[in-house]
Every structure is written in structure tokens, then in C-alpha cells.
C-alpha positions in Angstrom: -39.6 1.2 -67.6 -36.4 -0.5 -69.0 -35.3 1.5 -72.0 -32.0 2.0 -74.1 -30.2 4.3 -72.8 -29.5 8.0 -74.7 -26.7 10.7 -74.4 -29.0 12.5 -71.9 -28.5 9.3 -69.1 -25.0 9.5 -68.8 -24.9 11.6 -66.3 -27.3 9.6 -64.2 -25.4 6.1 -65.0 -22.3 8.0 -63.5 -24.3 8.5 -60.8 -25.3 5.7 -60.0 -21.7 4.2 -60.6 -20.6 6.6 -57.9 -23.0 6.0 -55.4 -22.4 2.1 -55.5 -18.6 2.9 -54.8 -19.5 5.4 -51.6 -21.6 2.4 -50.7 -18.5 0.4 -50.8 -16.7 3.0 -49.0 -19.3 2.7 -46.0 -18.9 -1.3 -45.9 -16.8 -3.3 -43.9 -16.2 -5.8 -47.2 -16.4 -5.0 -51.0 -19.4 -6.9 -52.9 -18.2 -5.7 -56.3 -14.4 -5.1 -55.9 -14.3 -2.5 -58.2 -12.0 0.8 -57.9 -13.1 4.3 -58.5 -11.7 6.2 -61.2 -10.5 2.8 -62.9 -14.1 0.5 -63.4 -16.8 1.2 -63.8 -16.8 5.1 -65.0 -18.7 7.2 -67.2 -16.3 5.8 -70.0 -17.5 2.4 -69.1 -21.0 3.8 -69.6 -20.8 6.1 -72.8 -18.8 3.1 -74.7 -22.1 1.2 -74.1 -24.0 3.7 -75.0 -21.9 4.2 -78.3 -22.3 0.2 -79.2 -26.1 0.4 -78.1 -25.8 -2.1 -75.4 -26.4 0.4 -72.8 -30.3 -0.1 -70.9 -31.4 2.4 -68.3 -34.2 1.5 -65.7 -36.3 5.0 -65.3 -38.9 5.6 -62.7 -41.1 8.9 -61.7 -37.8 10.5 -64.0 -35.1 9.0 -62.2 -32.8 7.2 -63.6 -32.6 3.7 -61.1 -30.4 1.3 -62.9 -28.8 0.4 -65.9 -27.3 -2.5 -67.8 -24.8 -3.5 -70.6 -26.2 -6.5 -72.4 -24.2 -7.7 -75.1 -22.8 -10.6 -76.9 -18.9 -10.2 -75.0 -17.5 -12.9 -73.2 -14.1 -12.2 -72.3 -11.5 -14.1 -72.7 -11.5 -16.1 -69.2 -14.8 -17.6 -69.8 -12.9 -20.3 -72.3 -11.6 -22.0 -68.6 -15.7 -22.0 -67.5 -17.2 -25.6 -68.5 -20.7 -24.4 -69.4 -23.7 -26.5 -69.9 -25.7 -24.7 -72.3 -24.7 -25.6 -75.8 -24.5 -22.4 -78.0 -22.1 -21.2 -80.3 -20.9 -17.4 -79.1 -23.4 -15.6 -81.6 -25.6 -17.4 -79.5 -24.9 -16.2 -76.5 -25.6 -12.7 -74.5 -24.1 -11.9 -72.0 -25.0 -9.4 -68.7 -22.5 -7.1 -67.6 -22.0 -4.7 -64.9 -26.3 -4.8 -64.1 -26.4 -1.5 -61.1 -28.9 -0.5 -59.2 -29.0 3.2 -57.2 -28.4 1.9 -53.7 -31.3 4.0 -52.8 -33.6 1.6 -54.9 -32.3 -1.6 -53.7 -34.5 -4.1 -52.2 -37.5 -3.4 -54.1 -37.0 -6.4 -56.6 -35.0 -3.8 -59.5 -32.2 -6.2 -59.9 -34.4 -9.1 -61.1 -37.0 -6.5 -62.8 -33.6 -5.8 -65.3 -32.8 -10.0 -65.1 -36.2 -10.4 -66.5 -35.6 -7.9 -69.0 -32.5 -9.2 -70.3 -33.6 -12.2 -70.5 -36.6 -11.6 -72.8 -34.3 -9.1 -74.8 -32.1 -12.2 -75.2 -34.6 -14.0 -76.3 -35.8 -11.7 -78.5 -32.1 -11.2 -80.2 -32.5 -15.3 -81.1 -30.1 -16.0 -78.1 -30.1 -19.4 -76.5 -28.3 -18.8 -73.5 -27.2 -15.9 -71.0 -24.0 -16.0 -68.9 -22.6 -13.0 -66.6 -19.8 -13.0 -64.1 -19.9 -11.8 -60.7 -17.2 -11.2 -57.6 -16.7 -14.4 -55.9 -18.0 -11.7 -52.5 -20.9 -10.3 -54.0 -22.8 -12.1 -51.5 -26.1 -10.0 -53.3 -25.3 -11.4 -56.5 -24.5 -14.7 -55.7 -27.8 -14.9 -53.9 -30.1 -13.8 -56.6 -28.9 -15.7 -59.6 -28.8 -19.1 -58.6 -32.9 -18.0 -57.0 -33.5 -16.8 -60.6 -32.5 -20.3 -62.4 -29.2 -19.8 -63.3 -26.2 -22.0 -63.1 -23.1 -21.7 -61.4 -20.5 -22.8 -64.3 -17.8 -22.6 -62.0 -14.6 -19.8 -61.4 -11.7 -18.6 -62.5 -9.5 -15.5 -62.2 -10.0 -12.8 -64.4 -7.7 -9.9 -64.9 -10.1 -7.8 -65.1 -10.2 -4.8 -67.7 -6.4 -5.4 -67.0 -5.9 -4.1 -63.6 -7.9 -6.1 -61.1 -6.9 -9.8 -60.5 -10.0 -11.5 -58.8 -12.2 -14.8 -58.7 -15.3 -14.2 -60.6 -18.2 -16.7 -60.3 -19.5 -17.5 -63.7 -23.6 -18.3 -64.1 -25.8 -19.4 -67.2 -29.3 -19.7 -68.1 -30.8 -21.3 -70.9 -33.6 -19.3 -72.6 
């Protein structure tokens, strides 16, 4: 089940956020390039929480995944040509989308697309963008199987300490 996320789940997002980095850790090359103690954090996760754009995948009581699905497109995405007409109220927008490394391959990932698609949807949104590492060879597998777009790329300076190519991907809903 796919649920917003309450006070009680921040200690599992943190979790999760911390077990994604020791997976890092253990791999020859980075898939998300981000840096413990800087992004993502449990600050990343109860600022979510606090705008109620924070989701939570929950299974048999754990806590598997989470999201933060939200109308934000930083600044960078003004360099991205997209496609998909829509005005920036009409756009949401998928950020930092985890799953527990213990849970991967059993289709979680696009079980919370899915859902953030249809929770677009349901919001009146007529397109979804996100932004991935240019080496998140995971991510940039799935989307473009899933329907979406690659926009293009650009370098973000990301939450202003990490200077990296991000691919950029719509969908239309």
C-alpha cells in the first residue's frame, strides 16, 4: 500500500536513505551520486512530510519506499526543451522515488511510478517530469520502459553542493 507518509515513518525513510548510501558504499560506481550527511537526510524527508508531499510504500509493516511528489521544478529545468505543454501548476513533479535495497527487483519502483502518476492525475496535472543522475543506469532504464521522455540534460547544482548532469524525463497524463 502507497500511503502519505506520518511523523511515525520518519525513522524508516531515514532508513531507507541510509541503506541506499551503504549500497553505494559497496559499488564500484555511484547510481545516485548523492553524499551522506548532505542529501538525502531525514531533513530531506520530514520537510516533505511537513508540505504533505511525502508517500510511503508499507508492506507486512515495513516501510519499503517512499516518494516526494510535488509541483517543484527547480530552477535548471528552464534549459530542458520539454514536449508536454503545461503551464507549471500543471505540472508534478517526482523526486528522490527510494526503494529499501532489500526490496529491489520486485517491480516497487514502477508500483510508486504508477502511483504517482494516477495521484497526478488525480491533482488535474497534465504532465510529470523528474530528474535523474546521468549514471543511474537503474533509472535511466525504467523510465524511458515506463513511457517517458528523455527531455534532454543539463547540470544542476544540486541542493547547492553537488554539480552533476541530471537526465530530465516527462510523461504526459
Amino acid at each position: 500500500m502507497i500511503r502519505l507518509a506520518n511523523p511515525s515513518d520518519l525513522d524508516a525513510v531515514a532508513e531507507i536513505y541510509e541503506e541506499i548510501l551503504a549500497a553505494e558504499d559497496a559499488r564500484p560506481v555511484s547510481y545516485t551520486n548523492w553524499q551522506r550527511g548532505k542529501y538525502p537526510t531525514r531533513n530531506t524527508a520530514e520537510a516533505a512530510l511537513e508540505a504533505g508531499t511525502l508517500w510511503v510504500g508499507e508492506e507486512d509493516g515495513v516501510v519499503y519506499g517512499c516518494v516526494n511528489l510535488n509541483g517543484e521544478q527547480l530552477p535548471e529545468y528552464d534549459a530542458i526543451p520539454w514536449s508536454i505543454p503545461a503551464r507549471p501548476s500543471e505540472v508534478g513533479v517526482i523526486h528522490t522515488l527510494v526503494i529499501r535495497p532489500s526490496w529491489s527487483g520486485k517491480g516497487k519502483a514502477r508500483e510508486f511510478v504508477a502511483f504517482c502518476e494516477e495521484e497526478l492525475r488525480r491533482q488535474g496535472k497534465k504532465a510529470v517530469r523528474l530528474d535523474t543522475y546521468e549514471g543511474n543506469l537503474p533509472a535511466n532504464t525504467m523510465y524511458p520502459r515506463l513511457g517517458y521522455r528523455l527531455a534532454g540534460a543539463t547540470e544542476f547544482f544540486f541542493q547547492g553542493f553537488i554539480h552533476e548532469i541530471l537526465n530530465c524525463y516527462e510523461k504526459a497524463l
